[in-house]
FIDREN-189936 format. One line per field, with one value per residue (C-alpha): residue number from 1; residue in one letter; x, y, z. Coordinates in pm, whole numbers, plus 32768, in hexadecimal, padded with zeros to 4 digits. Layout:
BEGIN
num	c(NUM / ...)
residuo	c(A / ...)
px	c(X / ...)
py	c(Y / ...)
pz	c(Z / ...)
//
This chain:
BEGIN
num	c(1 / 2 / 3 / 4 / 5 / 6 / 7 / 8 / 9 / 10 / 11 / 12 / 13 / 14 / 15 / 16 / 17 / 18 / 19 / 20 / 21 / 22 / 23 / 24 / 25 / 26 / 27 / 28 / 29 / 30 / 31 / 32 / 33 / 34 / 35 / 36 / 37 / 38 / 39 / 40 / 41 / 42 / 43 / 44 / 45 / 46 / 47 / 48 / 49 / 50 / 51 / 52 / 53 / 54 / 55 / 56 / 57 / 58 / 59 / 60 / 61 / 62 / 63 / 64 / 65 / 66 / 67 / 68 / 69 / 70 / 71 / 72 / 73 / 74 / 75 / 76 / 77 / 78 / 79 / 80 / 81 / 82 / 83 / 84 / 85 / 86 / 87 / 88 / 89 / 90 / 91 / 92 / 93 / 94 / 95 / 96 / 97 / 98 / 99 / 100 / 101 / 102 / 103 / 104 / 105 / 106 / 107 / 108 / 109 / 110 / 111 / 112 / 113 / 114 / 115 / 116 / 117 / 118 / 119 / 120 / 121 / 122 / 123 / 124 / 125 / 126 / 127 / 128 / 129 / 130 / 131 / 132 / 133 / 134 / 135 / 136 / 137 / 138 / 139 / 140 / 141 / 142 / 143 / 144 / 145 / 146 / 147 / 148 / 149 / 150 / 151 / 152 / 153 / 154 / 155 / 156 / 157 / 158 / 159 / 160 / 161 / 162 / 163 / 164 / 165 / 166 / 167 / 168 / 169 / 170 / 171 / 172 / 173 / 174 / 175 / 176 / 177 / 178 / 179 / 180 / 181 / 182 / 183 / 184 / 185 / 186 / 187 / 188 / 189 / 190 / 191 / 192 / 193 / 194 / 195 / 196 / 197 / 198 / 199 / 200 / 201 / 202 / 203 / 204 / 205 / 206 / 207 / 208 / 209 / 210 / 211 / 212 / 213 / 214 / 215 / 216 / 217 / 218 / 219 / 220 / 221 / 222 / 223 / 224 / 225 / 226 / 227 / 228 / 229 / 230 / 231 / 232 / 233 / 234 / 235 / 236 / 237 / 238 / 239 / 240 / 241 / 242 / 243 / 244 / 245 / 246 / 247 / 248 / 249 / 250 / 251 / 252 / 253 / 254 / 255 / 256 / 257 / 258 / 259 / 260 / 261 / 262 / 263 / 264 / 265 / 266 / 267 / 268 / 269 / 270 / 271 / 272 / 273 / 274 / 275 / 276 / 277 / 278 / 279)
residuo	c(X / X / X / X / X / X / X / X / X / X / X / X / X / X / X / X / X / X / X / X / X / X / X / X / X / X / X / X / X / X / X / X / X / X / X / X / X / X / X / X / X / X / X / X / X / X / X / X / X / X / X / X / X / X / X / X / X / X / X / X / X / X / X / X / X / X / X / X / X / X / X / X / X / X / X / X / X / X / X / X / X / X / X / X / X / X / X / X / X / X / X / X / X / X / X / X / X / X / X / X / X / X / X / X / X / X / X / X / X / X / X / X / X / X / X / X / X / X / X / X / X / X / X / X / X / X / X / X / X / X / X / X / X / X / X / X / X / X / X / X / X / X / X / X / X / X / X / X / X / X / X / X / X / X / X / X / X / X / X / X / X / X / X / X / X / X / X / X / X / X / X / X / X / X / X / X / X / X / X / X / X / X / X / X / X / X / X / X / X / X / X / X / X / X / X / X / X / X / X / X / X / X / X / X / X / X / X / X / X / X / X / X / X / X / X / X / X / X / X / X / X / X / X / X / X / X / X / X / X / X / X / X / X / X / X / X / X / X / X / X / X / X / X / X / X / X / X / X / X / X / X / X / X / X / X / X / X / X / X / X / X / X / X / X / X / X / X / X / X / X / X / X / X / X / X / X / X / X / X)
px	c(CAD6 / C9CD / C8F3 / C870 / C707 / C63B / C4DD / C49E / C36A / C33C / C21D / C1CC / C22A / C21A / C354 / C335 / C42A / C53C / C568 / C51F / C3D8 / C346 / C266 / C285 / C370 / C339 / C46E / C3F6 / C531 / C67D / C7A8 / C7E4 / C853 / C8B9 / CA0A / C9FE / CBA1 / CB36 / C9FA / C99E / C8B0 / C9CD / C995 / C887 / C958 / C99B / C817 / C7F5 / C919 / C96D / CAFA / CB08 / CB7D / CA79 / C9BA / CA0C / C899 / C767 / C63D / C4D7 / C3B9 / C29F / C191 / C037 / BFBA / BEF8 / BF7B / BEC7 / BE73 / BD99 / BEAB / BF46 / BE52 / BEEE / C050 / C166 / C204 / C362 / C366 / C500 / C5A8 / C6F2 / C685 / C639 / C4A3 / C4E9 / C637 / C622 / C58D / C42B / C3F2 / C40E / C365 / C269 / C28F / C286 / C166 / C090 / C102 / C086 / BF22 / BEF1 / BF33 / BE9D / BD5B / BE22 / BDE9 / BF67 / C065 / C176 / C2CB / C39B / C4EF / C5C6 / C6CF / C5F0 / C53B / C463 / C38D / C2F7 / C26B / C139 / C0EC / BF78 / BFBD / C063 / BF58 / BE4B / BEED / BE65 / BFC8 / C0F0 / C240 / C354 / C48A / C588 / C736 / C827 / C94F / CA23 / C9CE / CB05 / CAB4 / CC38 / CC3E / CAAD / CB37 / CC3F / CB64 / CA4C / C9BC / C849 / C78B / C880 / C850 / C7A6 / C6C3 / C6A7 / C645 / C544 / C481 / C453 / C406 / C310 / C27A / C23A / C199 / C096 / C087 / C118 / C203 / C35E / C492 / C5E6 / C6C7 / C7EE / C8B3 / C9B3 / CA75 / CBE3 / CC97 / CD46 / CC87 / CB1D / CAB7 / C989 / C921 / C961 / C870 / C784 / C77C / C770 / C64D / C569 / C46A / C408 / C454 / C372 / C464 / C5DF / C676 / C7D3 / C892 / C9FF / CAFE / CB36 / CC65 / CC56 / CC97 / CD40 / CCE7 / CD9F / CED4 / CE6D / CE05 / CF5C / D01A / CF0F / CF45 / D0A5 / D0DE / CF93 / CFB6 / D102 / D0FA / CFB2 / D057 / D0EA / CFD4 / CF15 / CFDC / CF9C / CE25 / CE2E / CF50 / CF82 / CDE5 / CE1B / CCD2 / CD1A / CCAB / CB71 / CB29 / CB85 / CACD / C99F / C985 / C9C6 / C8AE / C7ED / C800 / C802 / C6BB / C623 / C696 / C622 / C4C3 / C516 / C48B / C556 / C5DB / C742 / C791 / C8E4 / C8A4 / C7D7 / C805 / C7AC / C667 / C62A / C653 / C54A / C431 / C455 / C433 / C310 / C283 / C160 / C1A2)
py	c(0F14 / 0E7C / 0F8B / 0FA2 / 0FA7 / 0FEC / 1059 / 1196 / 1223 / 1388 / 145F / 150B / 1517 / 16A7 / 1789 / 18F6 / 1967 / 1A48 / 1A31 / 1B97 / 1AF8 / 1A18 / 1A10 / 18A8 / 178C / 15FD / 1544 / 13D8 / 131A / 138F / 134C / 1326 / 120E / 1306 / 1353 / 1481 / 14FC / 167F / 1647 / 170B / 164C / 1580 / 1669 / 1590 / 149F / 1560 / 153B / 13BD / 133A / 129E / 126E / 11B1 / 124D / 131D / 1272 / 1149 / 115A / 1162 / 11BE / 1183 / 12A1 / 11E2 / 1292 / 1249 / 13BB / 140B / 158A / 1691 / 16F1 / 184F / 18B8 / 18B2 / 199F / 1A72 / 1A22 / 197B / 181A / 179C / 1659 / 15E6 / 1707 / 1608 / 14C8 / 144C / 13CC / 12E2 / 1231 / 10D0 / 109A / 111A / 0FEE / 0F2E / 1010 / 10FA / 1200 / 1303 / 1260 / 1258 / 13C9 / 143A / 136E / 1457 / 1589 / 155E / 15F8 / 171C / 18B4 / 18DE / 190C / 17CB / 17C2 / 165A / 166A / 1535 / 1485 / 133A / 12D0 / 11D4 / 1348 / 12C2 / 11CA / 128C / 1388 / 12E1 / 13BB / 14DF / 154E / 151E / 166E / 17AF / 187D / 1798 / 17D4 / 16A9 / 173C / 1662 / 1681 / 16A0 / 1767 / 16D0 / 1623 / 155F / 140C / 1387 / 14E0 / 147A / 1331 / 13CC / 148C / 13BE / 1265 / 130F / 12BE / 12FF / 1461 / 13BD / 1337 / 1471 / 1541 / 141F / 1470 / 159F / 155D / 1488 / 154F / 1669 / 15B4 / 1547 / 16C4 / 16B0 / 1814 / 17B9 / 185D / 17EC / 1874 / 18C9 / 1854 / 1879 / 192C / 18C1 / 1A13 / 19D1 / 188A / 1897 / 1986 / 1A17 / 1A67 / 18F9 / 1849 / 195D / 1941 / 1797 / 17A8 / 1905 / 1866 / 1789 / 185D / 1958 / 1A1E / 1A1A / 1A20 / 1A7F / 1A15 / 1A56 / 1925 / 19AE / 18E8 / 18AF / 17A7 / 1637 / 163A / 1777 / 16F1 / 15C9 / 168C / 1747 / 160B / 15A6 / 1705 / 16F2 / 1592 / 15BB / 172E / 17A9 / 18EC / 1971 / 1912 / 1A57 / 1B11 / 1A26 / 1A81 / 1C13 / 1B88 / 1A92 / 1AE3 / 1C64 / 1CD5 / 1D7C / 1DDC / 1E20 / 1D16 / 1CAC / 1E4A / 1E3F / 1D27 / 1D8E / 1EA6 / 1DB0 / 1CEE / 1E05 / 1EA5 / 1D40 / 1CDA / 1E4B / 1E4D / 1D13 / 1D18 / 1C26 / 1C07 / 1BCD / 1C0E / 1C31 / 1B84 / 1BD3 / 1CEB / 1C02 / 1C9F / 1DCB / 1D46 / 1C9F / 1DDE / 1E82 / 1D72 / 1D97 / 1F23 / 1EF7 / 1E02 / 1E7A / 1ED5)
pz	c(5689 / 5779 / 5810 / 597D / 5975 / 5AC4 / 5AE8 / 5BCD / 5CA1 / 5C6B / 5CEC / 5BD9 / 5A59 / 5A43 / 5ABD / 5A9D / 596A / 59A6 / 5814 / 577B / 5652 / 5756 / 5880 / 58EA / 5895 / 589C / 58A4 / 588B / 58C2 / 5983 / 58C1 / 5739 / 569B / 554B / 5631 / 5570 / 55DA / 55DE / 56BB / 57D1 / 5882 / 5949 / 5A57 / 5A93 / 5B30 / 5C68 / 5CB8 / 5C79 / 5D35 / 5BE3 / 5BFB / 5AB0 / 5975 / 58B2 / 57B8 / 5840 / 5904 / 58F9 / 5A24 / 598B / 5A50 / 5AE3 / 5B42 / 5C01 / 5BEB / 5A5A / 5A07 / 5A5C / 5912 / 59A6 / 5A17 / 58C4 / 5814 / 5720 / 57A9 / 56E7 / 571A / 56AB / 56B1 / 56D9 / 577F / 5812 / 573F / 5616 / 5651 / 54FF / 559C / 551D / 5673 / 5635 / 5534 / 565D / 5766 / 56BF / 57BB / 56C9 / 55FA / 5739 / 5780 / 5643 / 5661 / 57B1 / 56F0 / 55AC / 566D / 5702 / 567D / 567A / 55A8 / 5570 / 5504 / 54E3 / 549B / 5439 / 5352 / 5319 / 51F4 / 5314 / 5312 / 51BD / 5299 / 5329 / 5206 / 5237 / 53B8 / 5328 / 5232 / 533B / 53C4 / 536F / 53D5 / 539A / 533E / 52F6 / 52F5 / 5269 / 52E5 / 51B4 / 51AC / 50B4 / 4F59 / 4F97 / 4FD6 / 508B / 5144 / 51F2 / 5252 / 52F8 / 53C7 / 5435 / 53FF / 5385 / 5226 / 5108 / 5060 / 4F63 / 503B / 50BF / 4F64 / 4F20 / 507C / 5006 / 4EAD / 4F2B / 5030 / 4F8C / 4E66 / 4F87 / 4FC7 / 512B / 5130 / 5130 / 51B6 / 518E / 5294 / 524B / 5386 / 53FA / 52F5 / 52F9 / 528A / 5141 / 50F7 / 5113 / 4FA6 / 4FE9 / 4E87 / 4E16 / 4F15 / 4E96 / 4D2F / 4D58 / 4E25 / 4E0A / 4D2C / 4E6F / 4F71 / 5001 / 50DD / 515B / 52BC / 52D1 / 543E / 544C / 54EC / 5679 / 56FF / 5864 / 5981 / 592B / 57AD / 5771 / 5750 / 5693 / 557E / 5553 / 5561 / 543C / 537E / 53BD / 5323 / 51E7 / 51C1 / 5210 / 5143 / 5244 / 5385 / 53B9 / 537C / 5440 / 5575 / 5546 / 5547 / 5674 / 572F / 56F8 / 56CB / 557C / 54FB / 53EC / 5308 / 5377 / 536A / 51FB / 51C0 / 5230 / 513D / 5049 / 5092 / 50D1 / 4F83 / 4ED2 / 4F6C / 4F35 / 4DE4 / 4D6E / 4E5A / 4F40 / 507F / 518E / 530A / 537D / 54DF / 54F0 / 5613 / 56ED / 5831 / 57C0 / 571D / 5841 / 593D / 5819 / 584C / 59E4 / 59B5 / 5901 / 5A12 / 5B0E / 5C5E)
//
């Protein structure tokens, strides 16, 4: 499929995070390639005037004005909040190459998330940083079930960037997201990949807005035995698993000294960090 690619003027590379870890985020492209059928992020579209289907685009950030890196002193930085900063696109366009040369000198705290093994790219960057974290997508060890889902490095791939990472001592995190109930096994992705992995994220799958429906039709025809309890998830707001499954985690991580952070109450997290903000 041929993507749109367009190069955008923005004013400034930093947004304020409403994310519940971070204090700023730096999106350097709009749009994602990866397609990824569960993602969020296609809210986007109602701010870009972008009518076209979503991952079929791409908008490259241009921007005249360096970061303010003082104003980043002792915050934190996540680095692909509704993007992917490694889509195919930045071997082309560097944005997120030149991003990182502007922050390399900065007393904060980064986080890059992403699905791309193009990362491996700029480990010569990444261990310039003193407080770096690459967090790394997987949420399957299935290879047919990824390429289903999104058109991102292979999970393969994916284990290698870590591998490799941390062997350069960069702390890794593979998070865990989204977990599809039923499908994703935590404690598999664990035991294949703790000796390279310094923490775990879990996120569970939210179904909202166009895509909801696409994944039902896709449970319904690859997983037929979950769609029912799919719909007392998505349709009917049943609680009950993702409740149960966070003990599990909880007691599997504790139990086997893993460090970790469940995401699966975001709003609430979120309402946390903005009680804790100053007045």
């Amino acid at each position: 499929m041929k993507i749109i690619e367009k190069e955008v003027m923005t004013k400034d590379l930093l947004t304020k995070s409403n994310l519940p870890a971070s204090d700023y985020v730096i999106n350097p492209y709009i749009g994602c390639p990866h397609a990824c059928k569960y993602c969020y992020a296609r809210f986007m579209k109602r701010f870009t005037g972008h009518t076209e289907a979503w991952g079929s685009f791409i908008d490259i950030k241009c921007c005249d004005k360096p970061i303010n890196i003082k104003k980043l002193h002792h915050k934190s930085v996540f680095i692909s909040s509704v993007t992917d900063c490694y889509n195919p696109f930045e071997e082309k366009y560097q944005a997120t190459r030149r991003i990182l040369e502007q922050l390399k000198a900065a007393d904060c705290f980064v986080t890059i998330s992403t699905k791309s093994n193009l990362i491996l790219r700029d480990i010569d960057l990444l261990k310039q940083f003193q407080n770096l974290t690459a967090a790394v997508s997987i949420n399957t060890l299935d290879e047919n079930f990824q390429k289903d889902m999104d058109c991102a490095s292979s999970i393969r791939e994916r284990i290698e960037i870590l591998k490799t990472l941390h062997s350069q001592g960069i702390h890794t995190v593979l998070f865990m997201s989204p977990i599809f109930p039923f499908i994703t096994d935590f404690k598999e992705i664990i035991e294949a990949t703790k000796a390279y992995v310094c923490e775990y994220w879990f996120e569970n799958l939210n179904l909202r807005g166009e895509y909801k429906q696409d994944i039902l039709l896709y449970i319904s025809e690859h997983y037929p035995q979950y769609l029912s309890d799919y719909k007392k998830i998505y349709n009917e707001k049943n609680l009950k698993y993702w409740e149960q499954l966070a003990g599990d985690i909880d007691q599997y991580c504790q139990s086997n000294h893993i460090k970790y952070t469940n995401y699966f109450y975001h709003s609430l997290l979120v309402a946390q960090k903005e009680r804790k903000l100053p007045l």
